[in-house]
Phi, psi and omega in degrees: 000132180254143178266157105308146175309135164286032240262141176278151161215121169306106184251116199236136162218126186247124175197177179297331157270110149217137203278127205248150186062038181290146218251159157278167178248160155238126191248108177224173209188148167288155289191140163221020172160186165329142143043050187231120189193140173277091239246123157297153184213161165207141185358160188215204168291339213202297168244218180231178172231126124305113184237110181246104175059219195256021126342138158213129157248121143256166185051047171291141150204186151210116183312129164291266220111307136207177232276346158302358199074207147236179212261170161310161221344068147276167149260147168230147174307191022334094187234123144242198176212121173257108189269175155201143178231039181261192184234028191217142181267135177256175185222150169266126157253355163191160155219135166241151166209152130303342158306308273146137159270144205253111138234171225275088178223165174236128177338124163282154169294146162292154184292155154290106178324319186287341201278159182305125163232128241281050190012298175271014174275131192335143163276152199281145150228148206233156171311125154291126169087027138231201170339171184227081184062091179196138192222132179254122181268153192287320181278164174193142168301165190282143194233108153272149185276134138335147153287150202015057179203182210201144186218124177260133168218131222189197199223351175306166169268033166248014224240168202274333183156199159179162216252151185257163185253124134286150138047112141251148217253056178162137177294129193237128178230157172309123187122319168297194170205123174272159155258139178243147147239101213268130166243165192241198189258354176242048175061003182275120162232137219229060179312121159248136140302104158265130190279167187246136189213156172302128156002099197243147171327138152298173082266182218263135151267144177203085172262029187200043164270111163304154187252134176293160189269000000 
């Protein structure tokens, strides 16, 4: 059995709800190789928190979008936020799932409101219950996490980018879960169950203030 670091991390939501006593996770998981492991996680507000050695994934989910869920080959989000509390800078370098193809997308720029649209040109369509005209790529360069810094990726307007569930191989409703698997650049891979949860109110996050000793 491989431990994760015990490291406490303060998950703070200053929002109009907020939900008291949230846990450190503590993770540990058997080995399926070098540096390989499978991490427990538990319930958040929303999504789960991971913590693998000095790793954190917080808030994984994927949003339904709506309360049908989504249908067999929809796409879906996949959004988290990856810290590192280590002394060494790490890259994210590949996610997989058996549900589903994981690729890569980035926020289009917004449209102009003012500009002219083309009388015979396609109208935008959207996934149900997922994205809205977003197309993803499967390779993507390695996204390093900072030391004592954290990198989001999410649809928020801060976010680096974030990665979609393609064509899922199963109808997905709120409550259920796909598997992900993030692997990094220092042989750390990381199995999550991510749950699919309704949509939520934004708020202000502050996941990766260590609590003092």
């Amino acid at each position: 059995m491989i431990s994760a670091a015990g490291k406490a991390v303060a998950v703070r939501y200053a929002a109009a709800a907020v939900i008291a006593g949230t846990a450190a996770v503590a993770a540990a998981a058997c080995g399926a190789g070098p540096g390989a492991q499978t991490s427990e996680q538990q319930s958040h507000v929303a999504g789960v928190n991971v913590e693998a050695g000095d790793l954190l994934l917080r808030d994984l989910r994927v949003e339904s979008g709506a309360p049908e869920g989504y249908a067999p080959g929809d796409d879906a989000v996949l959004q988290v936020w990856i810290g590192n509390e280590g002394t060494e800078a790490v890259a994210l370098v590949g996610v997989e799932s058996p549900d589903g193809t994981i690729t890569f997308a980035t926020a289009e720029p917004e449209a102009d409101p003012t500009a002219d649209v083309a009388a015979d040109g396609p109208a935008a369509t959207s996934t149900p219950g997922g994205p809205e005209a977003i197309e993803g790529e499967r390779s993507f360069a390695a996204i390093p996490i900072p030391i004592d810094g954290y990198v989001r990726l999410d649809q928020g307007p801060q976010q680096t980018g974030f990665f979609l569930l393609e064509n899922v191989e199963e109808r997905l409703l709120a409550g259920e879960e796909v598997e992900v698997a993030f692997h990094f650049s220092d042989g750390t891979a990381v199995t999550v169950d991510v749950p699919v949860v309704p949509p939520k109110e934004p708020v202000d996050r502050e996941y990766y203030e260590s609590e003092e000793p």
